[in-house]
C-alpha positions as CSV (number, residue, x, y, z in Angstrom):
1,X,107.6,22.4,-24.8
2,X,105.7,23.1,-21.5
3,X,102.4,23.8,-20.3
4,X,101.1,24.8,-17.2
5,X,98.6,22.8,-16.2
6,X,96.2,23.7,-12.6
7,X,94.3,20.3,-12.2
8,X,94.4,16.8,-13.5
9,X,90.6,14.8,-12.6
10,X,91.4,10.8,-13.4
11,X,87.8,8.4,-13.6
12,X,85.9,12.0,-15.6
13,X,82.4,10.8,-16.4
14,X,81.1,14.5,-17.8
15,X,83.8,15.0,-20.1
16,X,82.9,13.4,-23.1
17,X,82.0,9.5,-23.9
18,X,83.6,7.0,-21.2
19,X,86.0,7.3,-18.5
20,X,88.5,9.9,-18.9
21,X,91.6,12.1,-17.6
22,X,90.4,15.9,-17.6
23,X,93.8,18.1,-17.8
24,X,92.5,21.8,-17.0
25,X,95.0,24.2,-18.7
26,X,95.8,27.8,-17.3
27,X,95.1,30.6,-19.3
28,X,91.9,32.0,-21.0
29,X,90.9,34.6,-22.9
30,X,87.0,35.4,-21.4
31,X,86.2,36.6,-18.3
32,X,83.2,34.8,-17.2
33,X,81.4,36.4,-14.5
34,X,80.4,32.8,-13.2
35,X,83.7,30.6,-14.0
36,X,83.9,27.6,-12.0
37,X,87.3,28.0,-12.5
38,X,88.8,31.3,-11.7
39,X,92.1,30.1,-11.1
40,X,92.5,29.2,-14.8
41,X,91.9,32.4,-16.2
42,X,95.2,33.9,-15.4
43,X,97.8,32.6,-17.5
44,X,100.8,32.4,-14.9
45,X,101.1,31.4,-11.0
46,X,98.0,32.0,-9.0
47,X,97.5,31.0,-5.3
48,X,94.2,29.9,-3.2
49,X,94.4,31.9,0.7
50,X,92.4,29.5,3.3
51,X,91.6,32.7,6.1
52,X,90.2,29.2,8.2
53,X,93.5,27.5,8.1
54,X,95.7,30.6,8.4
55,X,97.4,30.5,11.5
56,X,98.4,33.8,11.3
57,X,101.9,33.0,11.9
58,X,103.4,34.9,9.3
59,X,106.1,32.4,7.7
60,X,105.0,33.1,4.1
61,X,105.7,36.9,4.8
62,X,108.9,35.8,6.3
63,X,110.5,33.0,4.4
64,X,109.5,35.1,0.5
65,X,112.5,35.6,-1.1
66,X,111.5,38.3,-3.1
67,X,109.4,39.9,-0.4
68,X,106.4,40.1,-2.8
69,X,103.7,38.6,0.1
70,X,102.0,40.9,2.6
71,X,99.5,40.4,5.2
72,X,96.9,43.5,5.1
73,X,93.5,43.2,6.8
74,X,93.7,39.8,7.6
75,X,94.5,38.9,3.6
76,X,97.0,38.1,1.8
77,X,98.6,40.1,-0.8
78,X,100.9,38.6,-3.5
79,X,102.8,41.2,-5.7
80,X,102.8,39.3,-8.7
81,X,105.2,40.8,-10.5
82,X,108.4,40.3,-8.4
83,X,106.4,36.6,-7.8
84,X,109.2,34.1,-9.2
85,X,107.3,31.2,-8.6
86,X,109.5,29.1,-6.2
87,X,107.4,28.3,-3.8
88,X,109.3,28.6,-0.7
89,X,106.3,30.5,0.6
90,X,104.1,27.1,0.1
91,X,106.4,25.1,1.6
92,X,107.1,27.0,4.9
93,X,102.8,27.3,5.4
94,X,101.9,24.9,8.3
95,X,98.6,24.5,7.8
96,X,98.3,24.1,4.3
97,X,96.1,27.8,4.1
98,X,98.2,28.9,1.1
99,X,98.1,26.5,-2.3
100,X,99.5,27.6,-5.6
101,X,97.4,26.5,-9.0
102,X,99.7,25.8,-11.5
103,X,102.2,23.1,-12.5
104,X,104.5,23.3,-15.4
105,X,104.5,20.0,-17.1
106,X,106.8,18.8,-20.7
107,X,104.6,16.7,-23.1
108,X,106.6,13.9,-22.4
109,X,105.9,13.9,-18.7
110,X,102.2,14.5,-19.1
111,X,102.4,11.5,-21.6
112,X,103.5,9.3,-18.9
113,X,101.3,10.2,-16.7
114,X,98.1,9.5,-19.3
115,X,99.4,6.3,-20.5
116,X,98.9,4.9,-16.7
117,X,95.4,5.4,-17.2
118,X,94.7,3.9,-20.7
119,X,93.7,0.7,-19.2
120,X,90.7,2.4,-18.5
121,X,89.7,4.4,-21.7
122,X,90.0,1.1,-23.6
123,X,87.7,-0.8,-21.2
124,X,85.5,2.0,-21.7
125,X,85.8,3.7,-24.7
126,X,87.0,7.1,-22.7
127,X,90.3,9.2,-23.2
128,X,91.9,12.6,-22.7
129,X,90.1,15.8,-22.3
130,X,91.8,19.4,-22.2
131,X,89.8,21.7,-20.7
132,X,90.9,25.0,-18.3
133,X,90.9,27.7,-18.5
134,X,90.6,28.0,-22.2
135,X,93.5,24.7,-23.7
136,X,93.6,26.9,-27.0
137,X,95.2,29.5,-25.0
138,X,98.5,27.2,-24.6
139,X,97.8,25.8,-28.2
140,X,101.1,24.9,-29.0
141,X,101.4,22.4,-26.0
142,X,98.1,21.7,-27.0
143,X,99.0,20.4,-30.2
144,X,102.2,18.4,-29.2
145,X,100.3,16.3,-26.5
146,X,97.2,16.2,-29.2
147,X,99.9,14.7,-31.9
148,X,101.3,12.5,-28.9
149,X,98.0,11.3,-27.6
150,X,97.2,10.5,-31.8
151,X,100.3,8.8,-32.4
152,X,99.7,6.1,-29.1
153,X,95.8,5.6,-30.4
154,X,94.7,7.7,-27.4
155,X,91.1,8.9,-27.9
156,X,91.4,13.0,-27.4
157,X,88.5,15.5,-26.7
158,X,89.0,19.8,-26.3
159,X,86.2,21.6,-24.3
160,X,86.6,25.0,-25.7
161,X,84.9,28.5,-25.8
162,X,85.6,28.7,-29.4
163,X,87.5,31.8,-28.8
164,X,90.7,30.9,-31.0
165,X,92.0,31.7,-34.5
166,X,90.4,29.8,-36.9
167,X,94.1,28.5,-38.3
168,X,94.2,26.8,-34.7
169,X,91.3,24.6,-35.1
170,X,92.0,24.1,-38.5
171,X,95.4,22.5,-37.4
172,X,94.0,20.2,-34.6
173,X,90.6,19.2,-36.1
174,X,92.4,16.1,-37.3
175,X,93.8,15.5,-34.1
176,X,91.2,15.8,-32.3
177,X,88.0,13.0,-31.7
178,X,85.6,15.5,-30.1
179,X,85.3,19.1,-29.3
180,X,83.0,19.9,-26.5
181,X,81.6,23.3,-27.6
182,X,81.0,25.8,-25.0
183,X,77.5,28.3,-26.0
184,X,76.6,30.8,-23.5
185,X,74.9,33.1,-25.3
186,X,73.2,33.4,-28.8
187,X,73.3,37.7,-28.6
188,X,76.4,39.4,-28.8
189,X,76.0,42.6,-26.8
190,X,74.9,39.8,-24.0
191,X,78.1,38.0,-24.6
192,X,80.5,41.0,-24.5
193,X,78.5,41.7,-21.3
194,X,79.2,38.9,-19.4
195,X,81.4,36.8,-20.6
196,X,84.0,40.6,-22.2
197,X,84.1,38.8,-25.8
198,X,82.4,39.0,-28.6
199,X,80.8,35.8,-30.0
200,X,81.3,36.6,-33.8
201,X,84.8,34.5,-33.7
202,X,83.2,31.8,-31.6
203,X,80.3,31.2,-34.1
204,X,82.2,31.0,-37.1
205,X,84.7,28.7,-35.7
206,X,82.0,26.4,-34.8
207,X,80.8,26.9,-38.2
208,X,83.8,25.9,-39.4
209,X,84.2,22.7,-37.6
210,X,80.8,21.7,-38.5
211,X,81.7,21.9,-42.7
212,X,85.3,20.2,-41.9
213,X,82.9,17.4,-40.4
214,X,84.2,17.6,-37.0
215,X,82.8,15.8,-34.3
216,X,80.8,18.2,-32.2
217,X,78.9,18.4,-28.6
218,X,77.3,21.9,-27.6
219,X,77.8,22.3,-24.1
220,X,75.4,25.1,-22.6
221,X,76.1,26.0,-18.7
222,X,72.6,27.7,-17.5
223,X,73.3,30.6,-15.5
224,X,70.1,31.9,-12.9
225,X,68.8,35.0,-14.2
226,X,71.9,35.4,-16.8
227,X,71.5,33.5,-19.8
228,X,68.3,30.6,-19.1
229,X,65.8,33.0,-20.2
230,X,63.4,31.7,-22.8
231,X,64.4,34.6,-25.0
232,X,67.8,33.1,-24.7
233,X,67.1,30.1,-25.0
234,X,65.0,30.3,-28.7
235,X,67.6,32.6,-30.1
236,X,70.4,30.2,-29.1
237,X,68.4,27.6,-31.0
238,X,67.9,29.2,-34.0
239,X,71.4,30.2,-34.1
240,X,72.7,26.7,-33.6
241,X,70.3,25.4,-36.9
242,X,71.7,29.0,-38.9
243,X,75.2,27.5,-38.8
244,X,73.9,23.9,-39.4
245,X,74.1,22.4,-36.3
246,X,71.3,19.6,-35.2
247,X,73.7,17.2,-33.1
248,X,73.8,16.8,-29.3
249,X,73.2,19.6,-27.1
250,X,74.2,19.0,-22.7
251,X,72.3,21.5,-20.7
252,X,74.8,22.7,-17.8
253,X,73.1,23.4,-14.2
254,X,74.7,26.0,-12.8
255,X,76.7,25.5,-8.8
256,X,78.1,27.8,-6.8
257,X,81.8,26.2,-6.6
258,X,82.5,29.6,-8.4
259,X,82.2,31.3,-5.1
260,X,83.8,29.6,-3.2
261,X,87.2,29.5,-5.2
262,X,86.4,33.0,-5.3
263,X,86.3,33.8,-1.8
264,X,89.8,31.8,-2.0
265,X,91.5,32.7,-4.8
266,X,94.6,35.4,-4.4
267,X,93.4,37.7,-7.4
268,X,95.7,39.3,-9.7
269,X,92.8,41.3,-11.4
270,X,89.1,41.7,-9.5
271,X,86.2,40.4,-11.3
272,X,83.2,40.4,-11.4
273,X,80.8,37.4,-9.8
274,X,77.9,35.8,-9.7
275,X,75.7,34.9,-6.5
276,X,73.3,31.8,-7.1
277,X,73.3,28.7,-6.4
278,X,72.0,24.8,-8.1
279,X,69.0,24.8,-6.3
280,X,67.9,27.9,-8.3
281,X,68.4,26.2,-11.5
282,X,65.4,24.0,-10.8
283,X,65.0,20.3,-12.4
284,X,61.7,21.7,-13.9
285,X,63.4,24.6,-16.0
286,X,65.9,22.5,-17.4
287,X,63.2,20.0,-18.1
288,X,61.8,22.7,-19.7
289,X,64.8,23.8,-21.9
290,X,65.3,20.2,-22.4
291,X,61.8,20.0,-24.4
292,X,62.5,23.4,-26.3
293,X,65.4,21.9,-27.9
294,X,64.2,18.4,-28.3
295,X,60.9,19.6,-29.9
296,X,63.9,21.0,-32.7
297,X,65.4,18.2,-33.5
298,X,68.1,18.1,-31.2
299,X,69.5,15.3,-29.1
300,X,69.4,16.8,-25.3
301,X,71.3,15.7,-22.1
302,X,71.3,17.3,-18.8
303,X,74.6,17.2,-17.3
304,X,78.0,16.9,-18.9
């Protein structure tokens, strides 16, 4: 069993209680038109293209194998299709301007790996998070390294959209010590709008967890203009008390890394994006948010 994995973060603060390893999975079924991670939507081999390191020397062109890169306008253009993932194009770059995301790892690698750091999550009562992406999207490597992680006492944590069959989370909810619970928006049409799902699955699996007495941490990123309305806002609280939900809520202020990676990224399929920026997502309106909830009963943090 392997997974392909795009990032591994070490000494995590914001991913759930204590210091933890954050394993970002590839693969996710939303489209979110502000993902800080674009290069974990698609489910196979994606590459960043640096145009400020590009020497324009052409060795990736060159030295493909398959013959699937092309230089046009000053871009690079990967036909994914005839891509066979072997990296000779990454290895010939000089400056480092083309980087692949993705990394196939076995459970039993990525376990050795996470054990070096359990020093730290017992000092500190942290763990393992899977995030992405979306880690239900690779659920059966997600459930091997959960049971692996279980079986060595290692404190686990999913960060999910909620976007899986319910069977799924029915089969890790005992293998898992907390799921981070991604809301974005309370209406559906908005949903479908900017994030291309619905949220009727998404609700009842949280809904679901909540009876099965999971542990559970809403996780709400505020978008500029997109989904911090006070309309928004009050609907997403009264759905969160409809389906019996009063725990913790972390407010998510919204930066523009999203761009960047955009600008970057070597797209299979165009998207959608969002311009904006932190500073529009001012410390007073999440203040503000922050009372709204509160004044509801709800435990409220800013920040992961």
């Amino acid at each position: 069993m392997k997974g392909t994995i795009f990032n591994i973060k070490r000494y995590s603060i914001h991913d759930g209680p204590g210091i933890r390893t954050t394993i970002f999975l590839k693969g996710c079924p939303l489209n979110c038109i502000w993902c800080h991670n674009p290069e974990g939507i698609e489910p196979g081999v994606s590459f960043f293209y640096d145009a400020n390191r590009c020497l324009n020397c052409m060795s990736c062109v060159r030295s493909c194998p398959q013959g699937c890169i092309s230089m046009s306008q000053g871009k690079i253009q990967i036909a994914f299709d005839k891509c066979t993932s072997c990296d000779t194009c990454i290895a010939t770059c000089p400056s480092n301007a083309l980087t692949k995301n993705g990394v196939c790892y076995s459970a039993a690698e990525l376990m050795e790996m996470i054990k070096k750091d359990t020093p730290f999550f017992e000092e500190s009562g942290g763990g393992i998070t899977f995030s992405g992406g979306e880690p239900m999207f690779q659920f059966d490597f997600l459930n091997e390294i959960l049971l692996k992680c279980k079986e060595q006492g290692i404190k686990t944590a999913v960060d999910t959209s909620g976007y899986a069959a319910i069977e799924k989370f029915d089969k890790i909810k005992d293998l898992t010590d907390l799921f981070l619970y991604d809301i974005k928006f309370a209406n559906e049409r908005d949903h479908i709008q900017y994030t291309g799902v619905s949220n009727d699955l998404i609700l009842k699996n949280l809904e679901f967890l909540l009876v099965q007495n999971a542990t559970v941490w809403i996780r709400i990123p505020l978008i500029p203009g997109i989904n911090d309305s006070r309309k928004n806002v009050n609907q997403t609280v009264e759905m969160l008390k409809d389906v019996g939900f009063f725990g913790r809520v972390h407010l998510l202020a919204y930066h523009d890394l999203s761009t960047v990676k955009m600008r970057k990224l070597v797209e299979q399929t165009k998207r959608k994006t969002v311009e904006a920026t932190v500073n529009n997502n001012s410390q007073l309106e999440l203040e503000t948010i922050k009372e709204i909830f509160q004044s509801q009963g709800f435990e409220v943090k800013v920040g992961g």
